[in-house]
N, C-alpha and C positions, 0 to 999 in steps of 0.2 A: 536155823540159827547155829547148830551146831555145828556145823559142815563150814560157817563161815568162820566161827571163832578157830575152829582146827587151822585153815589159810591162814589166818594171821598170826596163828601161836608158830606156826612154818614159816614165815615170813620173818616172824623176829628172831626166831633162831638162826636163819641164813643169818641174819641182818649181822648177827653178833658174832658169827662166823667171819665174817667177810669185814672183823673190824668196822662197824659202822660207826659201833661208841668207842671212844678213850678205854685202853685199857692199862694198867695200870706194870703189865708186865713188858710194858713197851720200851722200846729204848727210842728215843728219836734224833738223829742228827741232822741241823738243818746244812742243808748246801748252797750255796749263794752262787748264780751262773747268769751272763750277761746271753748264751744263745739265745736268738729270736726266730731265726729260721726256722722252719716250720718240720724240714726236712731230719736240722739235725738236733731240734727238740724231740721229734721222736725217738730217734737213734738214745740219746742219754736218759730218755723215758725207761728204753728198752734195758738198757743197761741196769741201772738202779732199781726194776724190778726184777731184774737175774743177781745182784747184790741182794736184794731183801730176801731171794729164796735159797741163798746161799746161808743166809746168817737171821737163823731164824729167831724173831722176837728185837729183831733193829728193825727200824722205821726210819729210812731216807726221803728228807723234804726236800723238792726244790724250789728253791725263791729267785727267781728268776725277773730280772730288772733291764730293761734296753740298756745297752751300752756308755750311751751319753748322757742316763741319769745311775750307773752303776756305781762308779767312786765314791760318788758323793754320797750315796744312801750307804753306803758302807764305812764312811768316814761316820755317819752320824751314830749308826749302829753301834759302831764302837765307840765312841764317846758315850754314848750313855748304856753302854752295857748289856747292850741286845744281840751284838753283832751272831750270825752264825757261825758253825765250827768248821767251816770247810770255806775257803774262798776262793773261787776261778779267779785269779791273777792274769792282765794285763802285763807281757813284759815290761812296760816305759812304765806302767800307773803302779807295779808294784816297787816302785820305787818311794813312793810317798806311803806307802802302808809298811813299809821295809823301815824307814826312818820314823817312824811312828811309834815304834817298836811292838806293832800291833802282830806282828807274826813268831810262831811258833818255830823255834830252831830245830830243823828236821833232821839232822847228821846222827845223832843216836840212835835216831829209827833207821835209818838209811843202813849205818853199820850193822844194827844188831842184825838186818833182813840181809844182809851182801848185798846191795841192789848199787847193779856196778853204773857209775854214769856214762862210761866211756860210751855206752853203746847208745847215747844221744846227741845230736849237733852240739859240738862244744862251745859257743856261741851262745848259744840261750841257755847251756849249766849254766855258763860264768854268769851272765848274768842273774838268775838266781840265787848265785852263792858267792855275797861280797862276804871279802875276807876269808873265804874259802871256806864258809858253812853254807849247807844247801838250804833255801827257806823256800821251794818250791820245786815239785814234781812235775816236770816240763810235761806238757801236751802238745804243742803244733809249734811251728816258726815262720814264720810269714814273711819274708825280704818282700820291699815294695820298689821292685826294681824291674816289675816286669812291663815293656811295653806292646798292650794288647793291641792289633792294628787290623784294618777292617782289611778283609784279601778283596771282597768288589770293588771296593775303590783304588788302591792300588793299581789292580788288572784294568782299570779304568783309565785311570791318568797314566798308563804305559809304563808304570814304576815297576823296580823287581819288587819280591820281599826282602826286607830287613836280615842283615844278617847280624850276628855277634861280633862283627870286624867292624860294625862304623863308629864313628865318635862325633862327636862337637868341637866346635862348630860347623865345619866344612858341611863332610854328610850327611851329618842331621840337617841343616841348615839347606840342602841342594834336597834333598827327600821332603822336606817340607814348603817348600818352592811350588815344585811339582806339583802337589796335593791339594794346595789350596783352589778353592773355585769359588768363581764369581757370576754375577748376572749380568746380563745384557748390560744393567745402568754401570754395572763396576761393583756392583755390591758384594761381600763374601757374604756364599751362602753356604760355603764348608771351610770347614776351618783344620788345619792339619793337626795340630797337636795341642792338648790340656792334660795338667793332673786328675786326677778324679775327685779330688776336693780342693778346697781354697787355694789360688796361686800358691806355692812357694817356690823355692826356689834349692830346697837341701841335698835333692839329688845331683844337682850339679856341683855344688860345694864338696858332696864327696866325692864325683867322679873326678874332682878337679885337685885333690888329693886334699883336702881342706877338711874343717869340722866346725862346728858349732862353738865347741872350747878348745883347752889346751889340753886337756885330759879325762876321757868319757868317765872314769869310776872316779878319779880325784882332783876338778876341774876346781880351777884358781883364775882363770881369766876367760870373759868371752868374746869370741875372736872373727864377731860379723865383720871386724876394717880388715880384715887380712888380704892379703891381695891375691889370693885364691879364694875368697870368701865375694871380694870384692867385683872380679870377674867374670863369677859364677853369674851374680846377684845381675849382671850388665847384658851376658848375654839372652836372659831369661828376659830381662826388659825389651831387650833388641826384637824376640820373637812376638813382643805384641806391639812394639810402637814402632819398628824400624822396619821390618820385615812384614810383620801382619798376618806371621801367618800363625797368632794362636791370639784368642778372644781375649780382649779387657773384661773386668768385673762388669761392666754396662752391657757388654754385647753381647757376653754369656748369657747373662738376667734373659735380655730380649731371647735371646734363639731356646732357650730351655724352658722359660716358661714355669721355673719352681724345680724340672723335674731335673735338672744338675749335671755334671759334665757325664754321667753313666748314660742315661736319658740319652744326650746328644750323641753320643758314642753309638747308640742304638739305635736312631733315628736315620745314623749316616750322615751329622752335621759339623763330626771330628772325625777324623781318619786315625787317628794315632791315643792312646789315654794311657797315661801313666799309673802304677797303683800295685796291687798283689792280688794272689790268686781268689780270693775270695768272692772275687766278683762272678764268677765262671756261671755259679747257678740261675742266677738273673738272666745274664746275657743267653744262657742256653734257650731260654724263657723265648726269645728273639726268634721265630722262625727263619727271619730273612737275613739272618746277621750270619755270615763266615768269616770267622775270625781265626788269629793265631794269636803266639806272643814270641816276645823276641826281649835280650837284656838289652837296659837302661844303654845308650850308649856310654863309648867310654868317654875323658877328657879329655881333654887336651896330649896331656902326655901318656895319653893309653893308659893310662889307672881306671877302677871299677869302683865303685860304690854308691850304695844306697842304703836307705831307710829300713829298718825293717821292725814289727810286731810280732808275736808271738802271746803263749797262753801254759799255764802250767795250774798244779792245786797245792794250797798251802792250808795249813793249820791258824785259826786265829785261835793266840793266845791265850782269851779268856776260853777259850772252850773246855769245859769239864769233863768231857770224855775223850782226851786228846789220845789214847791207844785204841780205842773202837775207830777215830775219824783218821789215825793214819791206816790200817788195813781198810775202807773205803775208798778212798786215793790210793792205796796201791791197786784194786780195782779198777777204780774207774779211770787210773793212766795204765792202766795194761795195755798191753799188745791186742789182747780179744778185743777190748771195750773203741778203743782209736780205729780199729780197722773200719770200722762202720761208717765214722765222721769223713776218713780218708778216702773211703769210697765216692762219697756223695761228691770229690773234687772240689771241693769247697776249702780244704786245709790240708797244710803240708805236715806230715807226721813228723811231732821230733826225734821220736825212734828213727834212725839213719836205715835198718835191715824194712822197717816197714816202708818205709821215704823212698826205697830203691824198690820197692815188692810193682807186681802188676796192679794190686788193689789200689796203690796211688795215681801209677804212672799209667794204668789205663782206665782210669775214671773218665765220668763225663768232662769233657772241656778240650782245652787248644793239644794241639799234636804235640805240639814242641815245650809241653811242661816239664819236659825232663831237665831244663837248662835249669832250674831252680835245684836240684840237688846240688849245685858248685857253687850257685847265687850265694848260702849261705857265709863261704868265707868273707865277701866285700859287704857286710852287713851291719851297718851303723845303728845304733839303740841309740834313744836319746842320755845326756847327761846324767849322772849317780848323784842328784841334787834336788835338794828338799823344794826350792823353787820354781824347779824348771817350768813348771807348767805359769807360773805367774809369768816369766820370762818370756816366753814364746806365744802366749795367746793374749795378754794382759797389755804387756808391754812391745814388744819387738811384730806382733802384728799388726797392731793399730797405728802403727809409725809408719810400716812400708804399705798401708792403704793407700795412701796418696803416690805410692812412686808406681802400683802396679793400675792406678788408674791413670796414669801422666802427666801428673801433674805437678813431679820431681822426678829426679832421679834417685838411682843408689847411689851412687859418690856422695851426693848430696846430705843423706840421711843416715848412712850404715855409720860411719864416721862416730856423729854426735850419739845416737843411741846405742851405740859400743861404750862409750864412756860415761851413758847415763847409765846404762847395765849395770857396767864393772863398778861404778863408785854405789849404787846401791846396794847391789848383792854380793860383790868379789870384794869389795875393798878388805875387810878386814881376815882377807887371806893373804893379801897383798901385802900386809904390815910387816 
């Protein structure tokens, strides 16, 4: 009996070592992080317990929420006063916590440390720092401009690869001719090109020198009728109802099966998928997949642009240990802590000296990801507007359902829900 009681009086001392119970001299800051990934869940594991052993008697939590319910559980937090003190930011979503006034104005801290920005893509500063305070410590930048293209198929249908010279329509239009295959009855059983989620249509809007509004940080009107807007929207139609050669919402459903344009991309059922790097890890997943990437084509008049995301860490405002939780972000966006994420090929560092290092540009994935170091200049963020997302998923989505199943067109629709927009949300900019 006594032999056992000794074990267990051992046992609870570890126990109490090794923080089992609350102790009281703890500090805690929680962190709020939408990674899921398995790979780079461990990497920020790793980090945060090299942070705890650095700064002893903090305690860093991570509360970690899928991406597509992140916003909103973070909207809610903060409404009722729970939120956490550190928040991985969304470049496009921090725009609604930016106008919330839910974030902490970082420039104090920034100045007191010298922590120069110049040495990040200038592109995702600005966008973290409207009106020129910084409300977020960049992490990654993600232009979704890249188009990944299967090389068996290609080498198959006798196509070269893709280079950074073709554009729209012609080229892309003659490359995706080629690519598509059928069966015996006529049926396509590959399809040349898709985005990697829902139809749109934005990267041709920009490559066509176009945008969404009139002005991304201080937009007054939106500018789907414009006849760069307009065109864009037509020959995006042309490719599934005139040409055929990229799947309708019905046809996609049928050939994917749930598992969505990545899936088909991997199956060998699209040749071509539009999107950004972060795909790389899956697709490696792919034994039999040889893939590269190549830029977005250009438009019409040779201009470049596309979509892009990115990620950075901010302070929410209620947080009460706001000097403890910015020397954690200064951590956790270091040079040390990002190498790791950047390794795994899964994100683009927004530090530019790391962006350019081997640790990026020889990660796992396509040969030719160096073309996204330049990608950043032609790099559209969505609008600096409290609404946008009611605008584009609420409104302006549900309207072009019917055009990208065929059952209108865009002339038809861009028109009238341009003006239902502008007099809902714009008009009283317009006054």
């Amino acid at each position: 009996m006594k032999r056992i009681l000794t074990v267990w009086a051992l046992l609870l001392t570890a126990c109490l070592n090794l923080s089992c119970v609350p102790r009281k001299d703890v500090l805690t800051i929680r962190v709020a992080d939408f990674l899921t990934d398995p790979a780079l869940i461990k990497i920020l594991n790793a980090t945060v317990l090299d942070i705890e052993n650095k700064n002893p008697g903090v305690q860093v939590t991570l509360e970690t929420t899928p991406y597509n319910d992140y916003q909103q559980k973070i909207i809610t937090q903060i409404t009722a006063d729970a939120a956490p003190d550190i928040l991985y930011v969304e470049a496009n979503n921090f725009v609604d916590l930016y106008l919330r006034d839910a974030l902490e104005d970082l420039t104090p801290y920034a100045q007191k440390d010298q922590v120069d920005l110049k040495v990040y893509y200038p592109s995702i500063v600005k966008r973290f720092s409207p009106n020129g305070k910084i409300f977020a410590i960049p992490q990654d930048i993600a232009p979704a401009g890249l188009m990944y293209y299967n090389k068996k198929i290609f080498q198959e249908a006798g196509v070269p690869f893709p280079t950074g010279d073709w554009s729209w329509p012609k080229d892309f239009l003659d490359v995706c001719q080629k690519l598509v295959k059928k069966d015996a009855t006529g049926k396509v059983v590959r399809w040349a090109y898709d985005e990697a989620y829902p139809i749109n249509f934005e990267n041709f809007i920009f490559s066509n020198g176009g945008d969404w509004v009139d002005n991304t940080e201080h937009p007054t009107r939106f500018m789907g009728d414009s006849p760069r807007a307009l065109e864009a929207a037509r020959f995006r139609w042309d490719l599934i109802h005139t040409y055929h050669v990229a799947p309708s919402v019905t046809e996609m459903q049928s050939f994917s099966f749930g598992g969505g344009v990545q899936q088909m991309f991997v199956n060998g059922q699209i040749a071509m998928m539009a999107s950004g790097i972060w795909h790389v890890p899956q697709l490696l997943k792919a034994k039999d997949l040889d893939f590269d990437v190549v830029e977005f084509p250009k438009g019409p008049k040779g201009l470049k642009g596309w979509s892009s995301g990115g990620s950075g860490y901010a302070i929410c405002k209620s947080s009460k240990h706001k000097d403890l939780a910015w020397q954690i972000i200064r951590q956790l966006a270091a040079e040390s802590s990002i190498s790791g994420l950047a390794a795994t090929g899964m994100i683009q560092p927004a530090l530019i000296k790391l962006a350019n290092s081997d640790t990026f540009l020889k990660s796992p994935g396509p040969a030719n990801k160096g073309i996204l170091l330049k990608m950043t200049e032609y790099s559209h963020f969505s609008p600096f507007f409290a609404n946008w997302g009611e605008i584009y998923y609420g409104v302006l989505g549900p309207a072009l359902d019917p055009v990208w199943m065929g059952k209108t067109t865009p002339e038809k629709v861009l028109p009238g829900i341009t003006k239902k927009i502008n007099d809902k949300f714009f008009k009283a900019k317009n006054k």
